[in-house]
N, C-alpha and C positions, 0 to 999 in steps of 0.2 A: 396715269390711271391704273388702278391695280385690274389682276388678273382677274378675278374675281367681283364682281360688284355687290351692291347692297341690291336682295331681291333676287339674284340668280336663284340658281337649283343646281347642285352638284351631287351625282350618285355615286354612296361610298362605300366598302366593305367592311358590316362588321362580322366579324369573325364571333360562333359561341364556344369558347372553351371546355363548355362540357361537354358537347356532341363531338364538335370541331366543323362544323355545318358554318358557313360564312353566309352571311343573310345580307343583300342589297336594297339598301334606303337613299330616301331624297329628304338632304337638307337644305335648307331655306339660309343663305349667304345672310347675316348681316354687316360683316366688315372682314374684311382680308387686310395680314400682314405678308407683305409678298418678302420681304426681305428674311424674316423666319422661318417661312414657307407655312404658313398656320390661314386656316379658314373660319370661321368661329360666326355660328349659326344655330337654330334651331331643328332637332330632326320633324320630317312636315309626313312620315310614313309611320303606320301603324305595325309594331314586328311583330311577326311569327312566331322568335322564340323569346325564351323569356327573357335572358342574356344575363340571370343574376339580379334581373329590375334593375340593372342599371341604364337600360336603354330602353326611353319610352317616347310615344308621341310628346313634341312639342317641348324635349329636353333641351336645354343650349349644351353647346359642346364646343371643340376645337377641335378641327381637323389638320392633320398634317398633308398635305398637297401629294404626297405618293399613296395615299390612299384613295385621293380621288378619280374613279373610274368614265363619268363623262359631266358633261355642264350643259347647262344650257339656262337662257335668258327667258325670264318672266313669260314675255310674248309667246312663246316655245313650248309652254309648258302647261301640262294638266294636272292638277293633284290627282295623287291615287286615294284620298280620302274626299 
C-alpha cells in the first residue's frame, strides 16, 4: 500500500521567490510513487500570493515527499474552500 493514497490531503510548502514568504496549501493525493518519493495531486487551497501564476486552485502537480509538512485521510479533513 503506498504511503500516500488516492483522496488523502497532504499540506505542502510553497515557497514565493519574490517576497521569500513560504505559503501552506492542501493538495488532494491522486497517486503516489513511494519508490521516487513523488505525490502527484491536485492543489484543493486558494493562494495568497500570486507565486508567478504558476500556482492556482485545482492545478495538478508532483510533489516530492520532503516537502510534505502533514497528511491526513479524507475522513479527517475539511476543505478550506
Amino acid at each position: 500500500m503506498p504511503q500516500y493514497a488516492k483522496g488523502d490531503y497532504i499540506k505542502v510548502e510553497f515557497p514565493d521567490d519574490s517576497t521569500g514568504v513560504s505559503e501552506w496549501m492542501w493538495v488532494r493525493v491522486d497517486h503516489c510513487d513511494d519508490e521516487k518519493r513523488l505525490v502527484f495531486g491536485t492543489l484543493d487551497s486558494i493562494p495568497l500570493n500570486s507565486h508567478g501564476g504558476r500556482v492556482t486552485l485545482g492545478k495538478e502537480m508532483a510533489i516530492n515527499f520532503e516537502r510534505i509538512r502533514e497528511h491526513k485521510k479524507p475522513s479527517g479533513f475539511e476543505s478550506p474552500n
